[in-house]
mmCIF file of the N, C-alpha and C atoms, coordinates in Angstrom:
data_MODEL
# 
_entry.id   MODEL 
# 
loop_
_atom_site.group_PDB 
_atom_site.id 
_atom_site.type_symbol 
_atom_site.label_atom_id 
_atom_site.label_alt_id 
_atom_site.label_comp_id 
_atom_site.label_asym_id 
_atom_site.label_entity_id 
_atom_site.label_seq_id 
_atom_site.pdbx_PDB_ins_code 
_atom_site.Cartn_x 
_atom_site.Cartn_y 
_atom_site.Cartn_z 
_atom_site.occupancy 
_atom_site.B_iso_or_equiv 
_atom_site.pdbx_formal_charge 
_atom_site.auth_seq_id 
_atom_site.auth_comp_id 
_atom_site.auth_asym_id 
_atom_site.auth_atom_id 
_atom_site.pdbx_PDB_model_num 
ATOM 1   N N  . UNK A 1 1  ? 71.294  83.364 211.193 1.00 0.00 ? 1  UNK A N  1 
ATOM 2   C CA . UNK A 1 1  ? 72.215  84.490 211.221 1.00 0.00 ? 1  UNK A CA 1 
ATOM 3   C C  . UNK A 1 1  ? 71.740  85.561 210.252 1.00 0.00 ? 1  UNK A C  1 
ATOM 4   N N  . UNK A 1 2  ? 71.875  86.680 211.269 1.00 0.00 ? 2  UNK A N  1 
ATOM 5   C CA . UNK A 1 2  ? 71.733  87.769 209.440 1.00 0.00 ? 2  UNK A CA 1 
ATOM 6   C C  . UNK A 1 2  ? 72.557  87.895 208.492 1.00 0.00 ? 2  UNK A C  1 
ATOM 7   N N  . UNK A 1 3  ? 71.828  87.891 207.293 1.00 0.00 ? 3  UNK A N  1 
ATOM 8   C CA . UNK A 1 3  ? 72.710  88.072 206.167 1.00 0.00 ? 3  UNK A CA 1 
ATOM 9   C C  . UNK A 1 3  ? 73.265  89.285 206.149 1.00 0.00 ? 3  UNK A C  1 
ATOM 10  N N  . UNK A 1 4  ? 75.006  89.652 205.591 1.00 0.00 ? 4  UNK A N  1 
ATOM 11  C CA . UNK A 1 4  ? 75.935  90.431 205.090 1.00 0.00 ? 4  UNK A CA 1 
ATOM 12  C C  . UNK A 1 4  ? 76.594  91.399 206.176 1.00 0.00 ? 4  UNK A C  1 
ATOM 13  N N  . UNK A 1 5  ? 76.877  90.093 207.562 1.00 0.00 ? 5  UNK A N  1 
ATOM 14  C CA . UNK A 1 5  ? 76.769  90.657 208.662 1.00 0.00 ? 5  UNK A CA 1 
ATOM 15  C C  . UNK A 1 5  ? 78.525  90.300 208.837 1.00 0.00 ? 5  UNK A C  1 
ATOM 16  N N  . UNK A 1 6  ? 78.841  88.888 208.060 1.00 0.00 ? 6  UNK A N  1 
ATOM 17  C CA . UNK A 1 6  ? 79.940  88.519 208.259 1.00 0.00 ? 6  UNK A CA 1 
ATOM 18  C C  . UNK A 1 6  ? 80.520  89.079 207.448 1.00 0.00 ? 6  UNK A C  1 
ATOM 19  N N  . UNK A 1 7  ? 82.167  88.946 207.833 1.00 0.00 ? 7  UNK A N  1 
ATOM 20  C CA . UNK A 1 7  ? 82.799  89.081 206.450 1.00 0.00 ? 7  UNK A CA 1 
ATOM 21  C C  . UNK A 1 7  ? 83.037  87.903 205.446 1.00 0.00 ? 7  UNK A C  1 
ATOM 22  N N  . UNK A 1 8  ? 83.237  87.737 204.072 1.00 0.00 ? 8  UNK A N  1 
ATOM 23  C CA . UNK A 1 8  ? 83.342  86.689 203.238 1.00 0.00 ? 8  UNK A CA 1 
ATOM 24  C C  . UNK A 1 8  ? 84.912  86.250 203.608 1.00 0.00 ? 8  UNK A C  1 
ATOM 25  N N  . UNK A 1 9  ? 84.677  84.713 204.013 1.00 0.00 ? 9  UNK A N  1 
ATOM 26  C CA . UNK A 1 9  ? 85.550  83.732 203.687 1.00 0.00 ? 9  UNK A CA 1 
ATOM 27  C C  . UNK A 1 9  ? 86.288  83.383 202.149 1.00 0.00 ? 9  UNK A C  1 
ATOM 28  N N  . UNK A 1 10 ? 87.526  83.509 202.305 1.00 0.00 ? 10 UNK A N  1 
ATOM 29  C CA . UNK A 1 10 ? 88.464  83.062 200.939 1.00 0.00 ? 10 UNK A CA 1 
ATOM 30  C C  . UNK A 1 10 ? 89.091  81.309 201.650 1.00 0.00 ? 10 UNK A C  1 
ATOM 31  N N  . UNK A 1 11 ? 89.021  80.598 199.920 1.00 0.00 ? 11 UNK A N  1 
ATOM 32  C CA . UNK A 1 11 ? 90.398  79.765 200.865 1.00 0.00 ? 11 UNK A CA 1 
ATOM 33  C C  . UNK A 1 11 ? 91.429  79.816 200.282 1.00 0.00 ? 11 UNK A C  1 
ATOM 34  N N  . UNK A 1 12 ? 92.669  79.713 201.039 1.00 0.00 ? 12 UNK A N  1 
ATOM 35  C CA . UNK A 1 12 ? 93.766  80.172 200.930 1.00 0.00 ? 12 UNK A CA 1 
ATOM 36  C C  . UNK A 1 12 ? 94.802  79.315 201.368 1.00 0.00 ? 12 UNK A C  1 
ATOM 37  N N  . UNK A 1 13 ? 95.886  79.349 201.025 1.00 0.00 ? 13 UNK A N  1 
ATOM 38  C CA . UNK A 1 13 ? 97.015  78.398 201.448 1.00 0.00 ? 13 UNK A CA 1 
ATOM 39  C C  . UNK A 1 13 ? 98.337  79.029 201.903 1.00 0.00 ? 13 UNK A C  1 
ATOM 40  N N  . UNK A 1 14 ? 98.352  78.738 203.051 1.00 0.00 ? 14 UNK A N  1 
ATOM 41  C CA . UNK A 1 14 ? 99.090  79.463 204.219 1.00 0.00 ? 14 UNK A CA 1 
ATOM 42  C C  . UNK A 1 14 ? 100.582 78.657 203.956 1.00 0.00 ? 14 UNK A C  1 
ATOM 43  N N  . UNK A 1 15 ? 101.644 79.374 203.850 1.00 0.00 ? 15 UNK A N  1 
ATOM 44  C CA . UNK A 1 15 ? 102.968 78.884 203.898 1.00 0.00 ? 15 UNK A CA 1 
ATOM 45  C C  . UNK A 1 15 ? 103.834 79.574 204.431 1.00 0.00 ? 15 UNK A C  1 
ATOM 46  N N  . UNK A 1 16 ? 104.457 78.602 205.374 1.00 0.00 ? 16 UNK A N  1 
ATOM 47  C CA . UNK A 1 16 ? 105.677 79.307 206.070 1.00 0.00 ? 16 UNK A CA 1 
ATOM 48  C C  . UNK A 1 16 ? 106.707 78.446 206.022 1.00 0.00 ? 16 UNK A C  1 
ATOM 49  N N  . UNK A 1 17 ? 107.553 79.061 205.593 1.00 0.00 ? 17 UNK A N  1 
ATOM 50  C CA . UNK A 1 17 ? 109.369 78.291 204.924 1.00 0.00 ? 17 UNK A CA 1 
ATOM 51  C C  . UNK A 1 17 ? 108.771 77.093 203.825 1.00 0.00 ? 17 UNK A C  1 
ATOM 52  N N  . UNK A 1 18 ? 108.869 75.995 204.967 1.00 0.00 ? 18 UNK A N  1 
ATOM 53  C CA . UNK A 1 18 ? 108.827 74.744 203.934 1.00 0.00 ? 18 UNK A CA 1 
ATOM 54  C C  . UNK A 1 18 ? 107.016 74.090 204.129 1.00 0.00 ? 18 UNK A C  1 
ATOM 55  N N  . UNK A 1 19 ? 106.492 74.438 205.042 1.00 0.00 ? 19 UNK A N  1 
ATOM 56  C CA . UNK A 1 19 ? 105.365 73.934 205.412 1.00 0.00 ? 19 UNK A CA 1 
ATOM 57  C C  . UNK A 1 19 ? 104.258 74.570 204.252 1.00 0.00 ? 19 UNK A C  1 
ATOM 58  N N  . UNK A 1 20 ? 103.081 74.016 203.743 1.00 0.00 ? 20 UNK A N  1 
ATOM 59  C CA . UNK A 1 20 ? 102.190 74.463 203.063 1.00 0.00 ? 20 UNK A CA 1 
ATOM 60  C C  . UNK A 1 20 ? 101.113 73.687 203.611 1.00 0.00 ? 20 UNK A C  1 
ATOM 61  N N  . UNK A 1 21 ? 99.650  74.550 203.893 1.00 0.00 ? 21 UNK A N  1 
ATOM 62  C CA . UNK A 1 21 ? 98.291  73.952 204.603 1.00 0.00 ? 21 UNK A CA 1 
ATOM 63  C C  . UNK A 1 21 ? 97.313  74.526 203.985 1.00 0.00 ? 21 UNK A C  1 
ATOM 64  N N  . UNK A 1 22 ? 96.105  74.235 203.578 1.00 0.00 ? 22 UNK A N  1 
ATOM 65  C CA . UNK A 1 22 ? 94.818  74.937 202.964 1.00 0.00 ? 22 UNK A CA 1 
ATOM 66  C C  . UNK A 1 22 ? 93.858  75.546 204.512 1.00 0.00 ? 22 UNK A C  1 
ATOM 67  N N  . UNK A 1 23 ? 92.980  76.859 203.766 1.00 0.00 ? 23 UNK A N  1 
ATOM 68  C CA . UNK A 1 23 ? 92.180  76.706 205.019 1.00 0.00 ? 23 UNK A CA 1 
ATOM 69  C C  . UNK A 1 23 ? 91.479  77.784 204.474 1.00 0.00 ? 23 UNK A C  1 
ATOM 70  N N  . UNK A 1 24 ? 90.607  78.926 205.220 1.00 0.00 ? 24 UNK A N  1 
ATOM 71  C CA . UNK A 1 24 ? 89.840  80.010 204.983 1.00 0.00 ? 24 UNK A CA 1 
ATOM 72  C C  . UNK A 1 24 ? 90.549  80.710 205.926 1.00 0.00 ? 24 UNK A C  1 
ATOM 73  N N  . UNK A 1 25 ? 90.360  82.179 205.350 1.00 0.00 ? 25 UNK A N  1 
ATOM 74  C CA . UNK A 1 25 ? 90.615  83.252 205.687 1.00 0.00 ? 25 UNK A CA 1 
ATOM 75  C C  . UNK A 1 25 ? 89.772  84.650 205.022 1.00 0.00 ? 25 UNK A C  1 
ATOM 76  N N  . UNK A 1 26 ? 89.527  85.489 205.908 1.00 0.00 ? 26 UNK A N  1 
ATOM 77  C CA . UNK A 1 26 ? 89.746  86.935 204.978 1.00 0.00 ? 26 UNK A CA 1 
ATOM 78  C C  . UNK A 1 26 ? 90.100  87.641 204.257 1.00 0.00 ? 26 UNK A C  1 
ATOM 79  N N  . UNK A 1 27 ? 91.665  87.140 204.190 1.00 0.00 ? 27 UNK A N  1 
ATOM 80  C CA . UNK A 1 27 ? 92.495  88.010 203.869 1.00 0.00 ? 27 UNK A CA 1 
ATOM 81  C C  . UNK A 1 27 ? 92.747  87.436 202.525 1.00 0.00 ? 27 UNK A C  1 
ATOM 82  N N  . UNK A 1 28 ? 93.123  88.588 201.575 1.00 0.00 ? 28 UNK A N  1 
ATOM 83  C CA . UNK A 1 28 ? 93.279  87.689 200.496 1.00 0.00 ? 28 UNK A CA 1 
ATOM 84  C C  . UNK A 1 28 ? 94.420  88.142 199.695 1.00 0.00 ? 28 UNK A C  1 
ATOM 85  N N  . UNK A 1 29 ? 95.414  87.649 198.636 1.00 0.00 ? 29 UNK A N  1 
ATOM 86  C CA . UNK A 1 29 ? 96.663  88.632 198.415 1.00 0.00 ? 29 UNK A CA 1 
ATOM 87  C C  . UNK A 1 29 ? 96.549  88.309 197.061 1.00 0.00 ? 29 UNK A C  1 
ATOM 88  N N  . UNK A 1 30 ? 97.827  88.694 196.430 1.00 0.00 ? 30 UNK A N  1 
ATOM 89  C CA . UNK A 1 30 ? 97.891  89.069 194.472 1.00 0.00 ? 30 UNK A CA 1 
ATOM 90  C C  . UNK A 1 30 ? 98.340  87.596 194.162 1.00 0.00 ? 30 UNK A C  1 
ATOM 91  N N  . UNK A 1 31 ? 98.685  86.811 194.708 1.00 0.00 ? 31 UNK A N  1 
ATOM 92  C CA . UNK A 1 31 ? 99.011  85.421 194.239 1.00 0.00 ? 31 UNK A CA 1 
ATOM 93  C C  . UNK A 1 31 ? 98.175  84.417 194.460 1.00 0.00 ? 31 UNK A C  1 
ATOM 94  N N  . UNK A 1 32 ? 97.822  83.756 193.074 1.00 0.00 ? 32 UNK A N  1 
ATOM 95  C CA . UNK A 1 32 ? 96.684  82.617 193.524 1.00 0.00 ? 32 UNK A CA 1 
ATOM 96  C C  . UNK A 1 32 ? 97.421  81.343 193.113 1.00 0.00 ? 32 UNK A C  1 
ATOM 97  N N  . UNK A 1 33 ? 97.068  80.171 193.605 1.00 0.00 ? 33 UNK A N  1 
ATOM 98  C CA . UNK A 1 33 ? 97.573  78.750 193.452 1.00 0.00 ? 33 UNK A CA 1 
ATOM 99  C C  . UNK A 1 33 ? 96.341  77.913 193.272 1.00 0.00 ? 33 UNK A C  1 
ATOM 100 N N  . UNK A 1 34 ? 96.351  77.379 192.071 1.00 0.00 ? 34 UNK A N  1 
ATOM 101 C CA . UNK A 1 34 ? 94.957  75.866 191.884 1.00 0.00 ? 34 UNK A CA 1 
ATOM 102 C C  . UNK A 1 34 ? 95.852  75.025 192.564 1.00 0.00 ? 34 UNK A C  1 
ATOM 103 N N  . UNK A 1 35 ? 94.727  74.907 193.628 1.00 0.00 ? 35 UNK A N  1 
ATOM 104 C CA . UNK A 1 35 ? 94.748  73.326 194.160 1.00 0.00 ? 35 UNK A CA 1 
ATOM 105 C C  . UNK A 1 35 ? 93.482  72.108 193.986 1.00 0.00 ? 35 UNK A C  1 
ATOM 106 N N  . UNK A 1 36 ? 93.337  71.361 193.427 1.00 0.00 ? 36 UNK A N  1 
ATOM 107 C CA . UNK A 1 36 ? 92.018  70.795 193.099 1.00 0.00 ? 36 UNK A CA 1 
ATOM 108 C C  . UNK A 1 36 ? 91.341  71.486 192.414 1.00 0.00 ? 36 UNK A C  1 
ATOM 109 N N  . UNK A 1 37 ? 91.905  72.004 191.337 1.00 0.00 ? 37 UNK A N  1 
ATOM 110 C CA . UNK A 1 37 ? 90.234  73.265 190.994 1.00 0.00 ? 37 UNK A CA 1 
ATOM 111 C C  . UNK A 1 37 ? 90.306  74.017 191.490 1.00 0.00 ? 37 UNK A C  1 
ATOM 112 N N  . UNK A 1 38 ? 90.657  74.533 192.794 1.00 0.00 ? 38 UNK A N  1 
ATOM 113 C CA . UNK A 1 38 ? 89.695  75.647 193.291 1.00 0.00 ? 38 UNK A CA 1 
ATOM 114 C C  . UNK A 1 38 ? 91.201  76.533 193.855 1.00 0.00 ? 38 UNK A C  1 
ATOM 115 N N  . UNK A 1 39 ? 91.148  77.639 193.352 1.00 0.00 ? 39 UNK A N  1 
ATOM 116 C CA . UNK A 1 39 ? 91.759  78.880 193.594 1.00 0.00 ? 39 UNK A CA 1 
ATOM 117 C C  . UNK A 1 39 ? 92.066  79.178 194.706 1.00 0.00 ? 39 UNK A C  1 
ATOM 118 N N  . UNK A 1 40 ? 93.392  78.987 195.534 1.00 0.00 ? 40 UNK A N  1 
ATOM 119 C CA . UNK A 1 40 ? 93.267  79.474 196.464 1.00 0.00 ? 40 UNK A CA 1 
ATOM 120 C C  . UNK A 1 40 ? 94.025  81.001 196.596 1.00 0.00 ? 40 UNK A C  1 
ATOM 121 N N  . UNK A 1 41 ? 93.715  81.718 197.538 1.00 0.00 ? 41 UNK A N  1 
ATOM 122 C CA . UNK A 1 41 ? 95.126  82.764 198.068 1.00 0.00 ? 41 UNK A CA 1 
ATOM 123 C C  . UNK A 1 41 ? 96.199  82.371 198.377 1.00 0.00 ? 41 UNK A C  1 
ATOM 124 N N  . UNK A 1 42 ? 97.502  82.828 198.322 1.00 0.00 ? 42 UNK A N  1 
ATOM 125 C CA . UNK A 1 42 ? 98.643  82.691 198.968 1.00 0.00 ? 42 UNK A CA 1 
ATOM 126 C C  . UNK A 1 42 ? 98.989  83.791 200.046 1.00 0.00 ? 42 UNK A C  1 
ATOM 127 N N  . UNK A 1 43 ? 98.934  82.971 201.256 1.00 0.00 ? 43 UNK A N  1 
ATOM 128 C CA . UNK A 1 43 ? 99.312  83.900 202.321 1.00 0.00 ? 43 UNK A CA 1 
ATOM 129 C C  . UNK A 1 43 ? 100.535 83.440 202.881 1.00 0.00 ? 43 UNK A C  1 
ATOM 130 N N  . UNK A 1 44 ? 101.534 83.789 202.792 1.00 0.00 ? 44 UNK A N  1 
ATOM 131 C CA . UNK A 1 44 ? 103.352 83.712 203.427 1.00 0.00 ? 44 UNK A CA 1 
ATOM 132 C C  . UNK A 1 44 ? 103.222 84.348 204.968 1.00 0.00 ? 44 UNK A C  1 
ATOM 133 N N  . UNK A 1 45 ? 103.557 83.028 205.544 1.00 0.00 ? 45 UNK A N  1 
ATOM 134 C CA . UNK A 1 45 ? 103.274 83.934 207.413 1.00 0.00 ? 45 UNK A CA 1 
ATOM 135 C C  . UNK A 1 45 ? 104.766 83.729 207.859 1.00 0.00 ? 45 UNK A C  1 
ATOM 136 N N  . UNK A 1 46 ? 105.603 84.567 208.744 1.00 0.00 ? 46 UNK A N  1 
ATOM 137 C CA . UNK A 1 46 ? 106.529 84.666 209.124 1.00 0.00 ? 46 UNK A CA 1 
ATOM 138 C C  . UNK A 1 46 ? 106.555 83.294 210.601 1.00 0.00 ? 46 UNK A C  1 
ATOM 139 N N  . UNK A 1 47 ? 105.302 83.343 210.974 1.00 0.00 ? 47 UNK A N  1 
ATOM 140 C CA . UNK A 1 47 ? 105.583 82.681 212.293 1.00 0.00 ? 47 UNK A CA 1 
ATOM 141 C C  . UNK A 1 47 ? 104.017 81.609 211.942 1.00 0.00 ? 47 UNK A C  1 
ATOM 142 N N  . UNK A 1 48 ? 103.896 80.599 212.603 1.00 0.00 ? 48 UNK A N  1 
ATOM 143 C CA . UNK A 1 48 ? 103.172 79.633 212.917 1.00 0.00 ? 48 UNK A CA 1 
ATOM 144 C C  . UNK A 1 48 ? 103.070 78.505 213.570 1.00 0.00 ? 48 UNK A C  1 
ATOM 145 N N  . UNK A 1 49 ? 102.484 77.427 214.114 1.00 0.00 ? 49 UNK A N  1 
ATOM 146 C CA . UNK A 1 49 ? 103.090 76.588 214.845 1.00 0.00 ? 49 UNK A CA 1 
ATOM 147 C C  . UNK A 1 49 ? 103.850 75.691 214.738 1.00 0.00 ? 49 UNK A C  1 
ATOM 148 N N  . UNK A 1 50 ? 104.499 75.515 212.744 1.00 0.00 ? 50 UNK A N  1 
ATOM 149 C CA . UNK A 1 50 ? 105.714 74.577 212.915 1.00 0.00 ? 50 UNK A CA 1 
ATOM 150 C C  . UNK A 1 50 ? 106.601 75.541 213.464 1.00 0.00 ? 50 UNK A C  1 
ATOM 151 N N  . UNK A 1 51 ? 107.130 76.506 213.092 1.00 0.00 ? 51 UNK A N  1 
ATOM 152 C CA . UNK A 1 51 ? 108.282 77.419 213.527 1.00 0.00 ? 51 UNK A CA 1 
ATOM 153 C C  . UNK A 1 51 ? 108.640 77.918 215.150 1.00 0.00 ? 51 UNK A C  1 
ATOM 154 N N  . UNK A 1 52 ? 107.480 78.289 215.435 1.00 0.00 ? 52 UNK A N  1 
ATOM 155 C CA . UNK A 1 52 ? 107.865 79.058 216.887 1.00 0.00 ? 52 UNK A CA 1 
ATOM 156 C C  . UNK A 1 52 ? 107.001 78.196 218.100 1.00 0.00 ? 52 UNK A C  1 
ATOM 157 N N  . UNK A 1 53 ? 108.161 77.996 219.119 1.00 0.00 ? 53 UNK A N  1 
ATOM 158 C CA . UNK A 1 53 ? 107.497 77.021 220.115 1.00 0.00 ? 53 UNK A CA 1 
ATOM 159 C C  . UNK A 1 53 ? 106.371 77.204 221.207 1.00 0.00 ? 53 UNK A C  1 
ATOM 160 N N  . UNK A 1 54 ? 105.931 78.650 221.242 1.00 0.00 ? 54 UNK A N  1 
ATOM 161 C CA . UNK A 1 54 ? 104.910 78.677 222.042 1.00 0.00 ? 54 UNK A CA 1 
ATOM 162 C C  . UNK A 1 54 ? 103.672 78.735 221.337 1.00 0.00 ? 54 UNK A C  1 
ATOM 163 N N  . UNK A 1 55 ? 103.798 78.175 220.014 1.00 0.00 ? 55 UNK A N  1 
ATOM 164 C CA . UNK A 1 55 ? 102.444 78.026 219.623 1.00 0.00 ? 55 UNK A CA 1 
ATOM 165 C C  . UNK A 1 55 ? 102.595 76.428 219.579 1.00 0.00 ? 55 UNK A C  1 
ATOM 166 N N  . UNK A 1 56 ? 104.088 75.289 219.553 1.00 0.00 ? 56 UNK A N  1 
ATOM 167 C CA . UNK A 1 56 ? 104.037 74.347 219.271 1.00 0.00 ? 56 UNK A CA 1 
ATOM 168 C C  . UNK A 1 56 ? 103.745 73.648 220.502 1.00 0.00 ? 56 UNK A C  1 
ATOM 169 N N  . UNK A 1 57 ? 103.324 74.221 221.621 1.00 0.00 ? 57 UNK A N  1 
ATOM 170 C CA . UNK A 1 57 ? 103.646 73.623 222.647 1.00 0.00 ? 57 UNK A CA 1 
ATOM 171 C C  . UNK A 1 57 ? 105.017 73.289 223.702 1.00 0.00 ? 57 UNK A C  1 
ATOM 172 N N  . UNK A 1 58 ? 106.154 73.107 222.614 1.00 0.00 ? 58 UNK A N  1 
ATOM 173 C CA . UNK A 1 58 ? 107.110 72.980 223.232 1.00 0.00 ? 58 UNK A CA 1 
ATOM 174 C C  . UNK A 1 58 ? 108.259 73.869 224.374 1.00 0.00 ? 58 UNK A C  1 
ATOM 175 N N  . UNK A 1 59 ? 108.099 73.601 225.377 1.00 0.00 ? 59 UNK A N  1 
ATOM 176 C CA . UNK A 1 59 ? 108.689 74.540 226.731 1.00 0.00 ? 59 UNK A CA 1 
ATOM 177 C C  . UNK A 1 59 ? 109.815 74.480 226.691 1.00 0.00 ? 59 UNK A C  1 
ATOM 178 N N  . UNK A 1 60 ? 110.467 75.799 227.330 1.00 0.00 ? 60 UNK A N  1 
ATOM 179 C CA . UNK A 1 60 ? 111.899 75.794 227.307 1.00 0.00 ? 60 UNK A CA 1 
ATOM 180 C C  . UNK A 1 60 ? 111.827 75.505 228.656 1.00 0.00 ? 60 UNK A C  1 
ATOM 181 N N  . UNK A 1 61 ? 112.900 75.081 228.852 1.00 0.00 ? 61 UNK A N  1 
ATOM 182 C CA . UNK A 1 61 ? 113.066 74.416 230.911 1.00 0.00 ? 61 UNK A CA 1 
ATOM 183 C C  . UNK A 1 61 ? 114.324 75.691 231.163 1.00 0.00 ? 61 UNK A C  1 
ATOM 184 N N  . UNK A 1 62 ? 113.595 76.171 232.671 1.00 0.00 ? 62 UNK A N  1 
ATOM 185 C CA . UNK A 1 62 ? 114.305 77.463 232.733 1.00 0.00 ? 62 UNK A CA 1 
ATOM 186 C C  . UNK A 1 62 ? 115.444 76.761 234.676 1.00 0.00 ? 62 UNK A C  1 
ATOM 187 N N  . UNK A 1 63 ? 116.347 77.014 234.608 1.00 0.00 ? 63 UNK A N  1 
ATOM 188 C CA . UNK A 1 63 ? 116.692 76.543 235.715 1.00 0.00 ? 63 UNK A CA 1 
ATOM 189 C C  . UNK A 1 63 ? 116.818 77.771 236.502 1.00 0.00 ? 63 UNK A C  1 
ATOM 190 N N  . UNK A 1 64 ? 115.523 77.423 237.531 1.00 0.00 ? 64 UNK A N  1 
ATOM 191 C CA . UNK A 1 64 ? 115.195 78.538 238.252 1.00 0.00 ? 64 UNK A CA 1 
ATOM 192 C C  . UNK A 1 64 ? 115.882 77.687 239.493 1.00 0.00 ? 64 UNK A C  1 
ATOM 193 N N  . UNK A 1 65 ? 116.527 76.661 240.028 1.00 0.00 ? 65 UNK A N  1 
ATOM 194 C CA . UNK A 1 65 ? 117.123 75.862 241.174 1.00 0.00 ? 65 UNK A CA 1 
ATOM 195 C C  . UNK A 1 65 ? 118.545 77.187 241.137 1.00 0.00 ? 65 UNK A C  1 
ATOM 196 N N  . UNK A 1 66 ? 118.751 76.852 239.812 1.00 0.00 ? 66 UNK A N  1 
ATOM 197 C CA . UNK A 1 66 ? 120.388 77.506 239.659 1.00 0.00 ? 66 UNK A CA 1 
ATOM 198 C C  . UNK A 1 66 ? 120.363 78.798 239.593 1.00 0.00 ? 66 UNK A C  1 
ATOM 199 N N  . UNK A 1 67 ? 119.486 79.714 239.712 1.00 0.00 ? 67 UNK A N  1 
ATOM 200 C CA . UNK A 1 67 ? 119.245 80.891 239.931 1.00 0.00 ? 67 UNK A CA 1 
ATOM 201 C C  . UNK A 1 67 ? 118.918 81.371 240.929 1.00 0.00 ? 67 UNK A C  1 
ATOM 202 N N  . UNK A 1 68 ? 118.558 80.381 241.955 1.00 0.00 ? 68 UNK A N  1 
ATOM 203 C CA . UNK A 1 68 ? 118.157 80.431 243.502 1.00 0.00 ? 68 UNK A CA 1 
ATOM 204 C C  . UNK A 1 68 ? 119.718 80.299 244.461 1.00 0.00 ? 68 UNK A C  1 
ATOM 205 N N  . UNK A 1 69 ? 120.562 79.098 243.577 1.00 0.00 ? 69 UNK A N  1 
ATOM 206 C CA . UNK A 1 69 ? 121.863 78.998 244.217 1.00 0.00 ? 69 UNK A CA 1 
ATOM 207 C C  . UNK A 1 69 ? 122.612 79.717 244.266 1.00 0.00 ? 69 UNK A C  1 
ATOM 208 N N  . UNK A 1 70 ? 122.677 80.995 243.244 1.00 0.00 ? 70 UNK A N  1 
ATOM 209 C CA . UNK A 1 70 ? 123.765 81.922 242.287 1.00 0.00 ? 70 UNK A CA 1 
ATOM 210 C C  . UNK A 1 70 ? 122.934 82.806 243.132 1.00 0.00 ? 70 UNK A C  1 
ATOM 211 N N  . UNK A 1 71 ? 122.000 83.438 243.484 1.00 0.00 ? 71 UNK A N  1 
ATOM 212 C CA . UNK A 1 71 ? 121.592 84.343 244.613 1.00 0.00 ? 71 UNK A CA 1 
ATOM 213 C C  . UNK A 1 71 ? 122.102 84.027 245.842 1.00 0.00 ? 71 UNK A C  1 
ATOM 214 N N  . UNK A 1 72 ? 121.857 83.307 246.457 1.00 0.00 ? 72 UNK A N  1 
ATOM 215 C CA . UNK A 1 72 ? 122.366 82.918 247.964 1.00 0.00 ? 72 UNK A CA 1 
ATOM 216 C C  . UNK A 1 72 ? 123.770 82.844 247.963 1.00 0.00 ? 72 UNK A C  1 
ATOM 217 N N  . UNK A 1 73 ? 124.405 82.645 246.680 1.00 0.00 ? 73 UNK A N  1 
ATOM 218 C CA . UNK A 1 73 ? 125.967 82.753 246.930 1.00 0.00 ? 73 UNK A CA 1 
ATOM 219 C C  . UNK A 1 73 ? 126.359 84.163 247.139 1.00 0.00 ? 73 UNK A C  1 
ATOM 220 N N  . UNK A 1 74 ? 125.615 84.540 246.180 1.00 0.00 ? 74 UNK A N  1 
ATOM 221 C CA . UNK A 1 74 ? 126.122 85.746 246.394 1.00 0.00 ? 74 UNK A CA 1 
ATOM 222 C C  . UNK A 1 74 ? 125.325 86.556 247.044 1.00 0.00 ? 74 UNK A C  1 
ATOM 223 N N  . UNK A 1 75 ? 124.540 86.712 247.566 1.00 0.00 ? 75 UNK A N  1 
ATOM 224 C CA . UNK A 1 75 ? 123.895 87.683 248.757 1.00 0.00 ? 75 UNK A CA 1 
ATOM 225 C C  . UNK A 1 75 ? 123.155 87.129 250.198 1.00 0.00 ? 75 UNK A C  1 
ATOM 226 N N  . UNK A 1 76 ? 123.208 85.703 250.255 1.00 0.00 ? 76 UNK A N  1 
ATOM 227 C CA . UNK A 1 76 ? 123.070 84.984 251.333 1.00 0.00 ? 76 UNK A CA 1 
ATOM 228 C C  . UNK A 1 76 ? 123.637 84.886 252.447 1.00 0.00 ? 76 UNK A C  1 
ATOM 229 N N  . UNK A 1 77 ? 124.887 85.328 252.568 1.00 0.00 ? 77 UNK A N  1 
ATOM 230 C CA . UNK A 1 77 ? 125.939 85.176 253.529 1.00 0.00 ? 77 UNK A CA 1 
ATOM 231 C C  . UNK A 1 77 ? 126.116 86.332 254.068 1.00 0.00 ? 77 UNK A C  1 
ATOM 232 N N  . UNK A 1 78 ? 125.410 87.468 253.423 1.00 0.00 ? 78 UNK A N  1 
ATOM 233 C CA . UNK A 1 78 ? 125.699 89.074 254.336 1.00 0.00 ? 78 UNK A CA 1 
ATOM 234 C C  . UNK A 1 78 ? 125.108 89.099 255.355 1.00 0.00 ? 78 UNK A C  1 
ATOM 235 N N  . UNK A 1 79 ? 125.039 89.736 256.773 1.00 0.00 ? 79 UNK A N  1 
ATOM 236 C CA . UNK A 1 79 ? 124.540 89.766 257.490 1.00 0.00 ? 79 UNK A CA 1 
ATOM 237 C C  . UNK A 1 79 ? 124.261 91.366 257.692 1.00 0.00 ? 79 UNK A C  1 
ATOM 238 N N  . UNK A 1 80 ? 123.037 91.118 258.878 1.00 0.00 ? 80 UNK A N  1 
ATOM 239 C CA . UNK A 1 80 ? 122.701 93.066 259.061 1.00 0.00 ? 80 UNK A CA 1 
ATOM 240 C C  . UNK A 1 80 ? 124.131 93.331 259.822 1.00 0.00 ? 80 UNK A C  1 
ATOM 241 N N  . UNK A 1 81 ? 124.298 94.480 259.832 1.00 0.00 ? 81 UNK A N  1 
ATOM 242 C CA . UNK A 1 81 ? 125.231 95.141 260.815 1.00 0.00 ? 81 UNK A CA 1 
ATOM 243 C C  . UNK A 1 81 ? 124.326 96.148 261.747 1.00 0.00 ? 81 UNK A C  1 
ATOM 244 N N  . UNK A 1 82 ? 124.500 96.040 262.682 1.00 0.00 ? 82 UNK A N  1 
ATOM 245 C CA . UNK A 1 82 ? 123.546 97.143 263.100 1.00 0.00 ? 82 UNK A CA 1 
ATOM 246 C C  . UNK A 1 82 ? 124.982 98.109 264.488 1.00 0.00 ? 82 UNK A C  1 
# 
């Protein structure tokens, strides 16, 4: 790879509410935390995959049956007039 092509990696410790994880990033902010020795950043994220479910995987079940029934009730039964 060429050199001074990337940007420099920090590591940093990502927390959202109650969850705390180490890792690298770019980004780097005014609060540092020793973990083992080694300095990390503190980055506070509003959203991540404990919190919000389309990063957790978890699906909301949409009842599209009962939205098919609630149509035909109500606009199924008209007929053309001609």
């Amino acid at each position: 790879m060429k050199a001074d092509t990337h940007p420099a990696n920090h590591p940093v410790l990502f927390i959202d509410g109650e969850h705390e994880w180490t890792g690298v990033s770019t980004n780097k902010s005014d609060e540092v935390r020793n973990i083992d020795g080694v300095d990390h950043f503190v980055l506070r994220l509003e959203i991540s995959g404990f919190t919000h479910p389309f990063y957790t995987g978890t699906k909301k079940i949409v009842d599209s049956a009962g939205r098919v029934e609630k149509f035909m009730r109500r606009y199924g039964n008209q007929q053309k007039k001609d």
